[in-house]
N, C-alpha and C positions, 0 to 999 in steps of 0.2 A: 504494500500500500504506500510506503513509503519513498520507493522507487517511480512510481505513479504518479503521485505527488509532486516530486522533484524534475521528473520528466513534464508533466504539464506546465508546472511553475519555468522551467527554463524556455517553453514553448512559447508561453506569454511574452514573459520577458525577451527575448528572442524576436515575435514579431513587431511590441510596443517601440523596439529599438527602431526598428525599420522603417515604421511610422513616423516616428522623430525626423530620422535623416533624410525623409521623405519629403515632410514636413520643411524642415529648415532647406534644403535643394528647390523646392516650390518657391517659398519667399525671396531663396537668393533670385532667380530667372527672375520671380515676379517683381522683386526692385529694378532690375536693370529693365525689363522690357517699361514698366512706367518710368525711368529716365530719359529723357535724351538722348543720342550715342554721344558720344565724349567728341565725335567727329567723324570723319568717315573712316579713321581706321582705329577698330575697338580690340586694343589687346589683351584681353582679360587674362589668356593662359600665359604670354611673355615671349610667342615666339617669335617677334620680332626685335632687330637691335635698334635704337632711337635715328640712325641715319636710314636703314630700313624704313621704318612706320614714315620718314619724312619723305621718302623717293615716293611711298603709296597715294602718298597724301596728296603729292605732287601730282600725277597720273590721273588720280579719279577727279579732281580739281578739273584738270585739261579735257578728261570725258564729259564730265559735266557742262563747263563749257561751250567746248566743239558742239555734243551731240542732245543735249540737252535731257540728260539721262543720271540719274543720281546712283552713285555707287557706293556699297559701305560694306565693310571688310571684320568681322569681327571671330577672336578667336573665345572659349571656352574650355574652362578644364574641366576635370571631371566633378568637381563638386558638385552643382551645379547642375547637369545634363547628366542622365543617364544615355546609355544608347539608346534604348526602344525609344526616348522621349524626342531626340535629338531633331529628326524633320520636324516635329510639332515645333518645337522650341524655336527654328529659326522662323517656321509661317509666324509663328507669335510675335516676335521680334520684326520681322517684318514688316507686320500688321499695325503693332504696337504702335513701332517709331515711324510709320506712314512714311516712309520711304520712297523716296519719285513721287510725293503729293504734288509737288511745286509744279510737275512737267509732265502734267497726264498721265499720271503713275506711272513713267517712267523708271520703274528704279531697280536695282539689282542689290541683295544682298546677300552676298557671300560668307558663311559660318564655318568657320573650322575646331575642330577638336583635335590637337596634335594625340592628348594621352588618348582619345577612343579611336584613334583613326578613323576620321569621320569628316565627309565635307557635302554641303550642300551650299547650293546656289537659287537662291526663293527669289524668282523672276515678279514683277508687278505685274498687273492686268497690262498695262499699256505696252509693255515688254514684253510680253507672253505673246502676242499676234508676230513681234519681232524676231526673237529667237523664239526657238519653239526648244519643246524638253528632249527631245535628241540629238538638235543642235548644242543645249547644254550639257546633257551628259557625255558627248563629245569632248566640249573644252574640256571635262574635269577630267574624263579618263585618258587624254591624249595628250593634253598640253599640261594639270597640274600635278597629277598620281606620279606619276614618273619621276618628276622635279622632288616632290613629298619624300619617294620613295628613298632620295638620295639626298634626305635630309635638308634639300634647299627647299625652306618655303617661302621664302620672299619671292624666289626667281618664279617659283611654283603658279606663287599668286599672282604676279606682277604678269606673266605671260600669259595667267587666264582671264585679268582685266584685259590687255592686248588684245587677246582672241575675239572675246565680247564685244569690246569695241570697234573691231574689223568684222563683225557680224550685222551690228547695227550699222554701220557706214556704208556697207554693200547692200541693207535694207533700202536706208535714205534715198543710195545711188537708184536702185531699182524705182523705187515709186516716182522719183523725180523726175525717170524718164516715162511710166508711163502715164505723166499726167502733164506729157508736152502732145 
């Protein structure tokens, strides 16, 4: 009986943990999605060096610009994000901080997780008729996985802003011509 006992009681306690870290992981997302992004490049997990985050910063600046498309870059460790949760996480984040609002929902944003290995690209409405999710999972498995793979994620990143942005550009070009 005692055995029983001791076994149920570790059972509880055991799931009430779970609940907690559940619990506190929820809150932490749920502060960052009602903030702001800090800019367009959100380093939460560190995997970028400070001349890194400034070259990104630079880049999605010039996309914005040029193409009138809002780009934001944000990393996550694991506290935070579980895997299964992790696509919700970034439509959240996405949604949250209305990203591309300013440019017809324009917007692109990019979530990475170094420690789950993990990346997604939560395209906006206005975006989504632009590239489409084959054209995106393209960039990710061709131009950033590979980069990732070898440790480089800035270049990673930096060449699937690139790609995105040479996606929309050959968009642009295209409509421009069929509406001469």
């Amino acid at each position: 009986m005692k055995k029983l006992f001791l076994i149920f009681s570790l059972f509880i306690i055991h799931f009430s943990l779970f609940a907690q870290a559940d619990s506190i992981a929820f809150k932490k997302i749920d502060s960052i999605v009602h903030k702001a992004p800090l800019g367009a490049i959100n380093d939460f997990e560190g995997v970028f060096a400070p001349p890194e985050k400034q070259q990104l910063d630079s880049l999605v600046k010039s996309v914005e610009k040029e193409l009138k498309t809002e780009v934001v870059v944000l990393t996550l460790d694991s506290l935070p994000v579980k895997e299964v949760d992790f696509d919700n996480t970034a439509l959240l984040l996405a949604n949250g901080w209305r990203i591309g609002a300013t440019y017809e929902e324009r917007g692109i944003v990019i979530v990475i997780s170094k420690h789950l290995r993990r990346i997604r690209i939560q395209n906006s409405y206005g975006i989504e008729v632009v590239i489409s999710d084959t054209q995106t999972k393209a960039v990710i498995d061709s131009t950033m996985i590979p980069e990732f793979k070898q440790g480089n994620y800035f270049v990673g990143v930096q060449n699937g802003i690139i790609a995105l942005s040479n996606l929309i550009r050959t968009y642009n070009t295209n409509v421009g011509k069929e509406g001469k």
